[in-house]
RONUGU-657770 format. One record per residue (C-alpha): residue number from 1; residue in one letter; x, y negated, z. Coordinates in Angstrom, 2 decimals. Example, Ala and Ser with C-alpha at 12.3 -4.5 7.8 and 13.67 -1.06 7.14 Angstrom:
REM residues 2
<atom resi="1" resn="A" x="12.30" y="4.50" z="7.80"/>
<atom resi="2" resn="S" x="13.67" y="1.06" z="7.14"/>
//
This chain:
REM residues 111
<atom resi="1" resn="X" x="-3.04" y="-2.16" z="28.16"/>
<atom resi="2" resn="X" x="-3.45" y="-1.79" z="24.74"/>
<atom resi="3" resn="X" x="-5.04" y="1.79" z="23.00"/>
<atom resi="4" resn="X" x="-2.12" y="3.64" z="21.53"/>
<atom resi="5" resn="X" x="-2.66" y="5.38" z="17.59"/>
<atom resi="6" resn="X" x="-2.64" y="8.51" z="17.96"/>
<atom resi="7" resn="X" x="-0.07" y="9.96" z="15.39"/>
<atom resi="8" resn="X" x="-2.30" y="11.73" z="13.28"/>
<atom resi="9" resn="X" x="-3.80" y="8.06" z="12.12"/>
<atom resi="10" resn="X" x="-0.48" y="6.75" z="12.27"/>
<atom resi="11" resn="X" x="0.42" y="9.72" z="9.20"/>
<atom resi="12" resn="X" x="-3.01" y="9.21" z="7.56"/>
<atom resi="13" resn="X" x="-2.04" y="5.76" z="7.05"/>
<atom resi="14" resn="X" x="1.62" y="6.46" z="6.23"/>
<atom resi="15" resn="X" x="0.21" y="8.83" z="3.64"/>
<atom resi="16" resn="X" x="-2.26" y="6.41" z="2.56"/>
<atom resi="17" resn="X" x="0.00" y="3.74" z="2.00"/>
<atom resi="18" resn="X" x="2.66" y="6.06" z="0.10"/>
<atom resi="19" resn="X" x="-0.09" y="7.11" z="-2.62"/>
<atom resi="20" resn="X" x="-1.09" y="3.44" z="-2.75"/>
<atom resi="21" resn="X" x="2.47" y="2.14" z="-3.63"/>
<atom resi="22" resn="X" x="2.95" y="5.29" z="-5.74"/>
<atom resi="23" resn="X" x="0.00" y="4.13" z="-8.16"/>
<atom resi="24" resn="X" x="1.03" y="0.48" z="-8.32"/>
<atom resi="25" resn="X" x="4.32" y="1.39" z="-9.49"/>
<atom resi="26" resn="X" x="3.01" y="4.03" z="-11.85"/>
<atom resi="27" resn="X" x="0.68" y="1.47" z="-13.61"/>
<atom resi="28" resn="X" x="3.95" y="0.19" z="-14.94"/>
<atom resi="29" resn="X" x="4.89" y="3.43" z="-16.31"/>
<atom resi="30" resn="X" x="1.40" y="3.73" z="-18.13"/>
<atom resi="31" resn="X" x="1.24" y="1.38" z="-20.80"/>
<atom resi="32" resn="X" x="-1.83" y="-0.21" z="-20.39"/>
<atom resi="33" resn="X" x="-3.73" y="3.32" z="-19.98"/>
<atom resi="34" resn="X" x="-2.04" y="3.84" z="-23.44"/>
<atom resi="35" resn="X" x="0.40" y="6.81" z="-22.02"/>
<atom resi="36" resn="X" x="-2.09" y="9.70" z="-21.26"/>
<atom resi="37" resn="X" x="0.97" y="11.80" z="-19.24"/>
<atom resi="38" resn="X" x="1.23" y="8.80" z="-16.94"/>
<atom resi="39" resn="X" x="-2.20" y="7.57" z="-16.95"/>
<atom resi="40" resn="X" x="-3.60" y="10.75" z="-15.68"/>
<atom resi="41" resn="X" x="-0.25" y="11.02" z="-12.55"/>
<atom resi="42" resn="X" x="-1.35" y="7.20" z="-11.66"/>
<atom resi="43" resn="X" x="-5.10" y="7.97" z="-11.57"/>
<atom resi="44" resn="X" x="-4.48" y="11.14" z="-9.68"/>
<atom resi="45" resn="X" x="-2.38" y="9.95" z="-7.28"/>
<atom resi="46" resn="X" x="-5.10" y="7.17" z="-6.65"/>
<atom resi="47" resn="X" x="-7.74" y="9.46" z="-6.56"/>
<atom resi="48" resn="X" x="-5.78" y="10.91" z="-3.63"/>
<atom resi="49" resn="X" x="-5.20" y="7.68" z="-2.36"/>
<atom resi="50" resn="X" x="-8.51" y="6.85" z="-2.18"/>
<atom resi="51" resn="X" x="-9.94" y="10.56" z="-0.52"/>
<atom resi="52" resn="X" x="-7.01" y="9.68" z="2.31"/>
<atom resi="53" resn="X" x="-8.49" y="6.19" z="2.86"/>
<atom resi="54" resn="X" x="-11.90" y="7.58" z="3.40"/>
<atom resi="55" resn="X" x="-10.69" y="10.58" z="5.65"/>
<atom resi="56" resn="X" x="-8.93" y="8.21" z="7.76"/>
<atom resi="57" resn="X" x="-12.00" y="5.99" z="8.21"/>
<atom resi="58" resn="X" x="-14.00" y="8.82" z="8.78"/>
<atom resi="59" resn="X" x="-11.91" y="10.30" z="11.58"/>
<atom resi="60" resn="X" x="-12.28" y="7.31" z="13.07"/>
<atom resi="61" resn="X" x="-9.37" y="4.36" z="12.16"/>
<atom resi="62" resn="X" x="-10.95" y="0.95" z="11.96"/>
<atom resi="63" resn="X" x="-11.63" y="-0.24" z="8.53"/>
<atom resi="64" resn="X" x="-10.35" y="-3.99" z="10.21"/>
<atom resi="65" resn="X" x="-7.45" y="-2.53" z="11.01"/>
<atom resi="66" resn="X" x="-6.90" y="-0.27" z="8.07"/>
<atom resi="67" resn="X" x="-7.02" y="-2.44" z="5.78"/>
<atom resi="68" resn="X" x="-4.62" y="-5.24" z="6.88"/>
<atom resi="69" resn="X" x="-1.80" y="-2.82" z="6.88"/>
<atom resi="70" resn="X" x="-2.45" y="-1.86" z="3.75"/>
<atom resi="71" resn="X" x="-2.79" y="-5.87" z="2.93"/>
<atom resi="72" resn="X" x="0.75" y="-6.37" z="4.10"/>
<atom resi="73" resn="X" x="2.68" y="-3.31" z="3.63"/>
<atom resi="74" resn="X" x="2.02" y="-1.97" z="-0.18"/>
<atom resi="75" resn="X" x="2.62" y="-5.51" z="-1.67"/>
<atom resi="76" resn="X" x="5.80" y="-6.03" z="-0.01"/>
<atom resi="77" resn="X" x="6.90" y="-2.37" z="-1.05"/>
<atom resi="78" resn="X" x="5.53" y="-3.03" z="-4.38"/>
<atom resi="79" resn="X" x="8.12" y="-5.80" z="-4.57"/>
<atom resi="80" resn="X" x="10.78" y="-4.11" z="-3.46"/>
<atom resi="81" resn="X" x="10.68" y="-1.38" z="-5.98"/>
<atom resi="82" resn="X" x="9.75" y="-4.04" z="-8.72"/>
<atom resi="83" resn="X" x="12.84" y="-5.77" z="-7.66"/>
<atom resi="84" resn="X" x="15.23" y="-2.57" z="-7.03"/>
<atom resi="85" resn="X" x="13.52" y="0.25" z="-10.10"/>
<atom resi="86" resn="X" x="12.29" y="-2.72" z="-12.55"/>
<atom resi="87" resn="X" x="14.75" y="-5.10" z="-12.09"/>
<atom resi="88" resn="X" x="12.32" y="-7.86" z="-11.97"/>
<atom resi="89" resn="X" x="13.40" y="-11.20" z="-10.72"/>
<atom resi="90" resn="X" x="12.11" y="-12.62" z="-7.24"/>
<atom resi="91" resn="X" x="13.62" y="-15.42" z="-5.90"/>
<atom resi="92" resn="X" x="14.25" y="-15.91" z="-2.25"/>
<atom resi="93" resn="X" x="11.85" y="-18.20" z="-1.66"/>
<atom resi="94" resn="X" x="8.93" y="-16.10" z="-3.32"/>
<atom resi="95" resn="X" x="10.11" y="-13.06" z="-1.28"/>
<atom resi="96" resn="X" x="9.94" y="-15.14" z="1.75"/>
<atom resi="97" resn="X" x="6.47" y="-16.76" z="1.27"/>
<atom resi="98" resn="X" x="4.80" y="-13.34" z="0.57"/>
<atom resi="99" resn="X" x="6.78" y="-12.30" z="3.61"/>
<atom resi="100" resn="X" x="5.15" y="-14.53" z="5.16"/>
<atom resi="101" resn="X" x="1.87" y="-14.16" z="3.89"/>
<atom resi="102" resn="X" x="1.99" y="-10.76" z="5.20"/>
<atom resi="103" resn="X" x="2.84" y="-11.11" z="8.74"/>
<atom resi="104" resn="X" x="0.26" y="-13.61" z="9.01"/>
<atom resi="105" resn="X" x="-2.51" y="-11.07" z="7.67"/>
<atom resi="106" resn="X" x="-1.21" y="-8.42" z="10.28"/>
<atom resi="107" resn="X" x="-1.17" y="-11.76" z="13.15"/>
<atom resi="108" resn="X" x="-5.13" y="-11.98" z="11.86"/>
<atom resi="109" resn="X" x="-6.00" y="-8.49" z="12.10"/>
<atom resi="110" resn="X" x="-4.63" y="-8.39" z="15.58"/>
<atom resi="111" resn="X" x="-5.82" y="-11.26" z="16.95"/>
//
């Protein structure tokens, strides 16, 4: 039987992966580093990011399994907000092959 998370990981990561997607769609919002308001929210909220990752490795989370979540979930996120708050274009088949992409790097970190 496989070993359940317990739900403290299973919010570390959460958390982890909310900061995460936070940054990547605040990079937009800083200009190149130009915007100093909006430079200093993105690198915060990855500096955050980035103290979360390292308490949830330290408590004990696999970094193999950490970091194929991560792999699939903030990319597809980052899409869908690029897609919905941008209004960037993505075409079906894009979405679908990063779709893709993703559930095969969660198949590999299982297997």
């Amino acid at each position: 039987m496989p070993e359940t998370l317990p739900i403290r990981a299973i919010v570390m990561v959460t958390l982890v992966t909310l900061t995460q997607i936070a940054g990547v769609t605040m990079l937009v919002k800083t200009v190149g580093f130009r915007d100093p308001v909006w430079t200093i929210a993105c690198l915060a909220t990855y500096a955050v990011s980035l103290f979360l990752l390292a308490e949830t490795l330290r408590q004990g989370m696999a970094l193999s399994l950490l970091m194929p979540i991560l792999a699939a979930l903030v990319p597809l996120a980052s899409i869908l907000i690029a897609v919905v708050l941008f209004r960037e274009q993505a075409s079906w088949m894009k979405l679908g092959l990063l779709s893709l992409a993703c559930l095969l790097i969660g198949a590999a970190a299982t297997a």
